[in-house]
ZADO-1210 file (C-alpha; in nm, 4 decimals, padded with zeros to 6 digits):
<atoms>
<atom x="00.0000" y="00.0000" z="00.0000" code="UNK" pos="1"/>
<atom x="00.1396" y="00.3394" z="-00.0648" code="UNK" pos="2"/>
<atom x="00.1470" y="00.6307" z="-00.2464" code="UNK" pos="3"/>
<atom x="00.4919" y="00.6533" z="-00.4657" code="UNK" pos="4"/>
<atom x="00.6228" y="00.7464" z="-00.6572" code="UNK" pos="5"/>
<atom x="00.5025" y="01.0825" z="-00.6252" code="UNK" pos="6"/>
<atom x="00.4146" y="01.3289" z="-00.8753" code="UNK" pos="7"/>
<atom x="00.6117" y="01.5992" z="-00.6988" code="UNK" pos="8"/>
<atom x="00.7418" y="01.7342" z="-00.3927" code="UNK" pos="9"/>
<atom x="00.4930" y="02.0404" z="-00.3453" code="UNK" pos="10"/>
<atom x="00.3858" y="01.9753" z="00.0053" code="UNK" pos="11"/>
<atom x="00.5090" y="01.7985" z="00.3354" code="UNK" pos="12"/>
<atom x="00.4805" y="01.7895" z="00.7078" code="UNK" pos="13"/>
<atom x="00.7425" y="01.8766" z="00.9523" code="UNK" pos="14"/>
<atom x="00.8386" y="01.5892" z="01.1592" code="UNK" pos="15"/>
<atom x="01.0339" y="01.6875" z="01.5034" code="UNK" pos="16"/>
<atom x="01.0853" y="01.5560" z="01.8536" code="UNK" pos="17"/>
<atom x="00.7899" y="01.7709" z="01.9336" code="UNK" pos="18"/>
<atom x="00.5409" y="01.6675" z="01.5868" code="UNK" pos="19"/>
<atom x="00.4099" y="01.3243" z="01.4855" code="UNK" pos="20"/>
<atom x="00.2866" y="01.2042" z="01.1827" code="UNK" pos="21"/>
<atom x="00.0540" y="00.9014" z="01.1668" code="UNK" pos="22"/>
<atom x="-00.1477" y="00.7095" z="00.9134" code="UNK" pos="23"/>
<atom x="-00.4029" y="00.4496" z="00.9278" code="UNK" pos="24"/>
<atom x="-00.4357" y="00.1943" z="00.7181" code="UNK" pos="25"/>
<atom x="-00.7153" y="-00.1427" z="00.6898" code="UNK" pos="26"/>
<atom x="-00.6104" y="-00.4540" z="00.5071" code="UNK" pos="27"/>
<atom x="-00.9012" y="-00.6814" z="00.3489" code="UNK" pos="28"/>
<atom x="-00.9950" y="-01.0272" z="00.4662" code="UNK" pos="29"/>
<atom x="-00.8564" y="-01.3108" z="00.3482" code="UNK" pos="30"/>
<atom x="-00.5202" y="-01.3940" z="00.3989" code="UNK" pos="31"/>
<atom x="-00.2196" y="-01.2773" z="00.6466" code="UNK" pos="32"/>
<atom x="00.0482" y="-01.0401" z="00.5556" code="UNK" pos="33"/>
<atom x="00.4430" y="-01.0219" z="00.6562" code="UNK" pos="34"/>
<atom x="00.6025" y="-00.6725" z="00.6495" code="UNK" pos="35"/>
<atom x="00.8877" y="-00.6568" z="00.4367" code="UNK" pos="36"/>
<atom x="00.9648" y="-00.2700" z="00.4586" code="UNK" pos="37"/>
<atom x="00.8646" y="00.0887" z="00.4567" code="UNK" pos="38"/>
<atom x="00.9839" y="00.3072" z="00.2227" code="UNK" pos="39"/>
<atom x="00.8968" y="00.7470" z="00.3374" code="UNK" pos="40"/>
<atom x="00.9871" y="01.0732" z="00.0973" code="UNK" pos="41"/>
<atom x="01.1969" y="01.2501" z="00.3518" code="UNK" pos="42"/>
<atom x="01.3568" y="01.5819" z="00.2877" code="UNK" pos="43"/>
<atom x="01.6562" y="01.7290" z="00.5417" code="UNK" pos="44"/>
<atom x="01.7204" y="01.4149" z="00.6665" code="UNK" pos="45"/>
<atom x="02.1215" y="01.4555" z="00.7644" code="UNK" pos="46"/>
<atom x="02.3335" y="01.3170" z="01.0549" code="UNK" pos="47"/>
<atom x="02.1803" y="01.4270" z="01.3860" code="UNK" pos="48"/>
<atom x="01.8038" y="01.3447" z="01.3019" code="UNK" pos="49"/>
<atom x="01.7128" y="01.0242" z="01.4592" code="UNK" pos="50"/>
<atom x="01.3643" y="00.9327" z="01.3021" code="UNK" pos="51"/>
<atom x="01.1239" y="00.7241" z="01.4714" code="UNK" pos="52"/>
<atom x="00.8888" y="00.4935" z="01.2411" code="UNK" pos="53"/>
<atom x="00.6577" y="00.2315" z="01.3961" code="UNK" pos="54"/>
<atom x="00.3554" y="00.0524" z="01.3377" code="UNK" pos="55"/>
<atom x="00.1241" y="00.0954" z="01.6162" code="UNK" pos="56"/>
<atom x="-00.2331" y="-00.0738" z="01.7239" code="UNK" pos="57"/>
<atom x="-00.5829" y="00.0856" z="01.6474" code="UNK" pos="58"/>
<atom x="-00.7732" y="00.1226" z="01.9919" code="UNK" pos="59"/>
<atom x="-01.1121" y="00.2042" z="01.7376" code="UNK" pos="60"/>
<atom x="-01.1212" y="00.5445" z="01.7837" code="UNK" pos="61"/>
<atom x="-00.9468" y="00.8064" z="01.5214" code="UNK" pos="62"/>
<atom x="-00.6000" y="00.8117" z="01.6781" code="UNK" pos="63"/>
<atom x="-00.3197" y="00.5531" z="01.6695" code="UNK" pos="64"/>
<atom x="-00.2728" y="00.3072" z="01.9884" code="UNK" pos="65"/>
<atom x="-00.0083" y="00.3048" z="02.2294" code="UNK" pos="66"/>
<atom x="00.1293" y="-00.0433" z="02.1364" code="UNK" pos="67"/>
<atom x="00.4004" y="-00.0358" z="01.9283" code="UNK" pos="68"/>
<atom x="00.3864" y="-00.3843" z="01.6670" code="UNK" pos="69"/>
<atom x="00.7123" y="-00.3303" z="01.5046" code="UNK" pos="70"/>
<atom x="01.0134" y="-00.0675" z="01.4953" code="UNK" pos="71"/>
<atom x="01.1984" y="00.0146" z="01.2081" code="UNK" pos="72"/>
<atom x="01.6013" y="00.0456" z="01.1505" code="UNK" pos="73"/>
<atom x="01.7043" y="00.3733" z="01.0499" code="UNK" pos="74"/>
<atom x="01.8700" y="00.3918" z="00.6806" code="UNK" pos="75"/>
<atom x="02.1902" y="00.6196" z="00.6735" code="UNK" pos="76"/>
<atom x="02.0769" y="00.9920" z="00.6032" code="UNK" pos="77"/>
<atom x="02.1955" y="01.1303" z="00.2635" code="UNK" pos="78"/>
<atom x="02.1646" y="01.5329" z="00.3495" code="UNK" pos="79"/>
<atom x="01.9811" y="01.8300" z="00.2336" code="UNK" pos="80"/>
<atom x="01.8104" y="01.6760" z="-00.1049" code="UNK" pos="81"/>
<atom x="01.4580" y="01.5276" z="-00.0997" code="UNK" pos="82"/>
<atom x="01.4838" y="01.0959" z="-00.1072" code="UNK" pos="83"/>
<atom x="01.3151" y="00.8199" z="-00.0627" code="UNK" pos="84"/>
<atom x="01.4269" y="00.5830" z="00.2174" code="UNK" pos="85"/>
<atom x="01.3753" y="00.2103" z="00.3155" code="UNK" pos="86"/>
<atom x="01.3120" y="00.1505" z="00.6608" code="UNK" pos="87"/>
<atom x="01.3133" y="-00.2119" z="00.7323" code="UNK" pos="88"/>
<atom x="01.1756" y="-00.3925" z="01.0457" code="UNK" pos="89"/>
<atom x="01.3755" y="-00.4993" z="01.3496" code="UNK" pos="90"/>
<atom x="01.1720" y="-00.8089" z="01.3686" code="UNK" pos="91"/>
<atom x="00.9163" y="-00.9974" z="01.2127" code="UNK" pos="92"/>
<atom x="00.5364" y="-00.8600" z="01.2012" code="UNK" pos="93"/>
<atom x="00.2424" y="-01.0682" z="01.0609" code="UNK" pos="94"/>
<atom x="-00.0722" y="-00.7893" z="00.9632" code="UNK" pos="95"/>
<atom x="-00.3804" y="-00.9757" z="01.0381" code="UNK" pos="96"/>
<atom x="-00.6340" y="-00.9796" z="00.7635" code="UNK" pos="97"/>
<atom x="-00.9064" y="-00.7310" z="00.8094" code="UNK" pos="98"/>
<atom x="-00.7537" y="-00.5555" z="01.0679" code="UNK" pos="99"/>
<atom x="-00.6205" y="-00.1331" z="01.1022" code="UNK" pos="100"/>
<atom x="-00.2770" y="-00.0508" z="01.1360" code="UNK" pos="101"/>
<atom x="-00.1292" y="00.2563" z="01.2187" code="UNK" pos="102"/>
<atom x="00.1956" y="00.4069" z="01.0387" code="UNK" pos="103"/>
<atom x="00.3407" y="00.6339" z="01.3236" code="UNK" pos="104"/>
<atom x="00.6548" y="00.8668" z="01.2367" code="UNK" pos="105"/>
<atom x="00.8186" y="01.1699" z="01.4364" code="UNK" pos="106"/>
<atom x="01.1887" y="01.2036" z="01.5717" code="UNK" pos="107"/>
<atom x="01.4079" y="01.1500" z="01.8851" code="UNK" pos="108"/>
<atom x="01.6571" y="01.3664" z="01.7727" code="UNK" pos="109"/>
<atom x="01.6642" y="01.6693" z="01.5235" code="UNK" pos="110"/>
<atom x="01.4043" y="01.7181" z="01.2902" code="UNK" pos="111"/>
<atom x="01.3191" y="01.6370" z="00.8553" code="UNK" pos="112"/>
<atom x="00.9996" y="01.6882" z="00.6510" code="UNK" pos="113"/>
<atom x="00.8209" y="01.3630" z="00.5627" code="UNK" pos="114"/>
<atom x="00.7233" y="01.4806" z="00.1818" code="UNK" pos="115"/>
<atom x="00.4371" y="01.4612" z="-00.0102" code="UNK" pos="116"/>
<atom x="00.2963" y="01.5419" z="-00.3771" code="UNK" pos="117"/>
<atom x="00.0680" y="01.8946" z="-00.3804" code="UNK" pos="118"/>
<atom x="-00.2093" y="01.8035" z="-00.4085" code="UNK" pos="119"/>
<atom x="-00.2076" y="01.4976" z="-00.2402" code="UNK" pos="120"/>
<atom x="-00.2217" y="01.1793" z="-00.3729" code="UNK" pos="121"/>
<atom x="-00.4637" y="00.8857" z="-00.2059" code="UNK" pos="122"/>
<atom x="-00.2691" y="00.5935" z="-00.1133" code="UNK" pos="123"/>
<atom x="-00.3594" y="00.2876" z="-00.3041" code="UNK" pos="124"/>
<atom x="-00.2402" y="-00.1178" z="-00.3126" code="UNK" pos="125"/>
<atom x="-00.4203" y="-00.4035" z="-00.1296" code="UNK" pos="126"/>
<atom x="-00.5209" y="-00.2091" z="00.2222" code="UNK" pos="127"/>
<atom x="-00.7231" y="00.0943" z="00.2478" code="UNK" pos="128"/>
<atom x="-00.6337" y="00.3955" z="00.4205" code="UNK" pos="129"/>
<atom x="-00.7989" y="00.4706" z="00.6637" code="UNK" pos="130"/>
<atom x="-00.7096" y="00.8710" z="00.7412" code="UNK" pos="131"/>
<atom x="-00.4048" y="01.1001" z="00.8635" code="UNK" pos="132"/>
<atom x="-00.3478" y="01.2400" z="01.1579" code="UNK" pos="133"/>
<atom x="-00.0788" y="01.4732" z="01.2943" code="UNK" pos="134"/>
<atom x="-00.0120" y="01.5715" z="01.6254" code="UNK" pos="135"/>
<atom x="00.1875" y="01.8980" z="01.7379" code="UNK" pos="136"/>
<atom x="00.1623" y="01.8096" z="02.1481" code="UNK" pos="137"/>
<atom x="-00.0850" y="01.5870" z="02.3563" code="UNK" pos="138"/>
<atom x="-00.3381" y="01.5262" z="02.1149" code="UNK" pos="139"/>
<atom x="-00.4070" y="01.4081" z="01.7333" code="UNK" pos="140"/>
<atom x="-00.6056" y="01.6195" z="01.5069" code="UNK" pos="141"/>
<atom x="-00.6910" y="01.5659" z="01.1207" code="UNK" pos="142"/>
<atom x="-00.4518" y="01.6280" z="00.8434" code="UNK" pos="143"/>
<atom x="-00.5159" y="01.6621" z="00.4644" code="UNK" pos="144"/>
<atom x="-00.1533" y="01.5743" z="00.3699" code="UNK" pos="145"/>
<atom x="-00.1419" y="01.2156" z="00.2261" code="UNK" pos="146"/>
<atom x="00.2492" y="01.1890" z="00.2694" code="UNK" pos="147"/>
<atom x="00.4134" y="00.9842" z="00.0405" code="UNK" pos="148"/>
<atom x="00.4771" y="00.6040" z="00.1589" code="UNK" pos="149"/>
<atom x="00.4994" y="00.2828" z="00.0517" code="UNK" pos="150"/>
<atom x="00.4815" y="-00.0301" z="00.3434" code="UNK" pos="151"/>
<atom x="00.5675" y="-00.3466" z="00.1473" code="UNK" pos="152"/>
<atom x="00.4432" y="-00.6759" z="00.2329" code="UNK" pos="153"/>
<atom x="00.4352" y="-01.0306" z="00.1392" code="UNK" pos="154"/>
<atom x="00.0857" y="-01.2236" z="00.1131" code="UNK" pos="155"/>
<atom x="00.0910" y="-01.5656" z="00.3393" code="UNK" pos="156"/>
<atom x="-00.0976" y="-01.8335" z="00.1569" code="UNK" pos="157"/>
<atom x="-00.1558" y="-02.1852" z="00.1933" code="UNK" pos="158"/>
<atom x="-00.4243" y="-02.3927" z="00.3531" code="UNK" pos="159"/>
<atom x="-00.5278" y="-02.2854" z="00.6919" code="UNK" pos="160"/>
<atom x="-00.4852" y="-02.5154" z="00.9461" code="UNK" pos="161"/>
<atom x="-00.7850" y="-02.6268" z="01.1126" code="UNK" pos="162"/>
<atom x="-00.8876" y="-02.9412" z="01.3920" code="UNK" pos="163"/>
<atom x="-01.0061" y="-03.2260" z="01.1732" code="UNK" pos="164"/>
<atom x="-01.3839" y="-03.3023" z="01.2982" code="UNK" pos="165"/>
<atom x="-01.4495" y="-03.6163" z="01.5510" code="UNK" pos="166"/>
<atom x="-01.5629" y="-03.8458" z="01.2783" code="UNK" pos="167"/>
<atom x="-01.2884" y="-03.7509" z="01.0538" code="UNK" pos="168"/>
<atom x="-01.0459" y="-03.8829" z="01.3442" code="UNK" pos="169"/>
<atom x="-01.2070" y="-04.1831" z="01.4190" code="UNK" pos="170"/>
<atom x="-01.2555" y="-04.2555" z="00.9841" code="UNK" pos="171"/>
<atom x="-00.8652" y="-04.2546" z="00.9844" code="UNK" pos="172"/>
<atom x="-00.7480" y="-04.4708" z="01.3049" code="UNK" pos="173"/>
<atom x="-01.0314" y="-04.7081" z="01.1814" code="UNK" pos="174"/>
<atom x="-00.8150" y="-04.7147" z="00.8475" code="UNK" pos="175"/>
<atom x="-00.5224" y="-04.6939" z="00.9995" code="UNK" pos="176"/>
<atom x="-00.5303" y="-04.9983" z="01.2337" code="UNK" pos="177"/>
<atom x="-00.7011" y="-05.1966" z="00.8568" code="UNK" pos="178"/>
<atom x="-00.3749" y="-05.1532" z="00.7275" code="UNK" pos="179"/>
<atom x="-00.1967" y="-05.2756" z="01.0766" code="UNK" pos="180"/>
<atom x="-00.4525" y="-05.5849" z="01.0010" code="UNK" pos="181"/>
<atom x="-00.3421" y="-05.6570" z="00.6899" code="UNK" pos="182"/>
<atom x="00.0392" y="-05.6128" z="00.7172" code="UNK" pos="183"/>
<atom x="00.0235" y="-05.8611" z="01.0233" code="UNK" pos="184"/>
<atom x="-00.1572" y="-06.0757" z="00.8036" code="UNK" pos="185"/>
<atom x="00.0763" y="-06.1111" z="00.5243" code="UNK" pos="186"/>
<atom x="00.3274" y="-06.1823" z="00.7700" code="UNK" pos="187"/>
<atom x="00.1790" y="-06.5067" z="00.9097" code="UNK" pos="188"/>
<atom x="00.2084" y="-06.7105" z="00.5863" code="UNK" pos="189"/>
</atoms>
């Protein structure tokens, strides 16, 4: 799901120790996902900012949760110019099918933009987003920047395991101890 590439670089929001950027996003039913990466437009992003990316929980409400799923490791800032960079995940994360995530990015040290194309560009790919938010101090409030992203995944498929039924069980040790039967039979001749 994401955004990029972007169209341009006409608009952004200031990320700082003191500002946090979130998005939401919902993926469908169906099957699991594993998070490969996250890739964010930053501009200004030199040695002495320390970004923080996460995904976070969804409590229901319009603002991210305070559990943090996965962290990200920084990639190695490249200056001044405008780029886009891949955070990848400091451990595994499985996205559960049908459920909201939250995208969550400010800093711990020094301060970027997090870029976007003017005017903003709706995020699109298998999950739906699900709003922005941005947050200057204690609380969240809406935002009509759709920053550019992209959070890679890869689909888990296969059969589901499931508890065979009762019968099912019984069907197969009945067969089972048949074939015991008839090995024990050949052998007596």
């Amino acid at each position: 799901m994401g955004n990029l590439p972007e169209t341009n670089d006409d608009d952004s929001s200031g990320i700082s120790t003191s500002n946090v950027k979130a998005l939401a996003f919902t993926l469908p039913a169906g099957n699991n996902y594993s998070l490969d990466n996250a890739i964010l437009r930053l501009g200004g992003y030199a040695t002495g900012e320390t970004p923080l990316v996460q995904i976070r929980n969804d409590v229901g409400g319009s603002d991210p949760g305070s559990t943090v799923l996965a962290t990200f490791t920084n990639p190695t800032p490249q200056g001044l110019g405008v780029f886009n960079y891949t955070f990848t995940p400091t451990g595994p994360l499985t996205f559960a099918a049908g459920t909201k995530y939250w995208l969550y990015v400010t800093s711990t040290s020094g301060g970027f933009s997090w870029n976007a194309s003017g005017p903003s560009t709706t995020p699109t790919g298998i999950a739906t987003s699900s709003g922005y938010r941005l947050s200057s101090g204690a609380s969240f409030s809406p935002s009509t920047v759709f920053n550019s992203f992209q959070i890679n995944a890869t689909e888990i498929t296969g059969p589901v395991a499931s508890t065979p039924e009762p019968g099912a069980i019984a069907a197969l040790s009945l067969f089972g101890l048949g074939l015991l039967g008839v090995k024990g039979r050949r052998n007596e001749g």
